[in-house]
N, C-alpha and C positions, 0 to 999 in steps of 0.2 A: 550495453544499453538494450540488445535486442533480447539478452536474455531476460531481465530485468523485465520487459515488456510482454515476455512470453508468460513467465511467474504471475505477472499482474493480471493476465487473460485469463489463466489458468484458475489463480482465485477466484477469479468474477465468475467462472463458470461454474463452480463448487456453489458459489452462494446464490447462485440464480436455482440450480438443481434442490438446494434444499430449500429456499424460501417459496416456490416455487409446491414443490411437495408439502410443505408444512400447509401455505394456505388453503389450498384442494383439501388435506384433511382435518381441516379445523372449521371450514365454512363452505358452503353451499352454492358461493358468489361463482360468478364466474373469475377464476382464475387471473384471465388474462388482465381484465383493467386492475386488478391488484399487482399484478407479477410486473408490468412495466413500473409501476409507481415505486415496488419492492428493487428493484433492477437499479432505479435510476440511484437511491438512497445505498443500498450496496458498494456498488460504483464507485460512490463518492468517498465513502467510507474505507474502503480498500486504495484507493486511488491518494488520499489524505494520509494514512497510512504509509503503502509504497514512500512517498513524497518525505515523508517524516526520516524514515528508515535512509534512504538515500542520503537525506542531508545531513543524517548523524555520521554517515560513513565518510562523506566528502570531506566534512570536518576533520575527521580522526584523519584520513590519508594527506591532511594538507599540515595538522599537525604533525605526522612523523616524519612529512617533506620537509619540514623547517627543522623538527632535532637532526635530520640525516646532516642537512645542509650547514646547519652549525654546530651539530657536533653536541651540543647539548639541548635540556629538556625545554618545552617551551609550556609556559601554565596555559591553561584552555582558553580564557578570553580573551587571548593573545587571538585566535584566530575565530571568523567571524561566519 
């Protein structure tokens, strides 16, 4: 999990760095009240992401828990 949490920083700072630089050179505004609003929407978006990714893996690892445990395959909406 901690890695997981380090990956997901790690993104958020890539996409602060370029949203960040893109706005500065695309418009005049001050930066800042756009880069929090940019930040916040990023975030979420990476974070929704993450969340997605995880829960497809928990699935797949709970599925080949159950073919291990019984030995045979189990169809996907078996597990939830």
């Amino acid at each position: 999990m901690d890695e997981l949490m380090m990956l997901l920083e790690d993104e958020i700072d890539k996409c602060m760095v370029i949203s960040v630089f893109s706005t500065q050179h695309r418009t005049d505004i001050d930066a800042g009240k756009t880069e929090s609003k940019l930040e916040g929407k990023l975030s979420i978006a990476v974070l929704l992401s993450e969340i997605s990714q995880s829960q497809s893996e928990i699935k797949s690892l709970k599925m080949k828990l159950l073919e291990i445990t019984d030995g045979k395959e189990i169809p996907e909406n078996t597990v939830e």
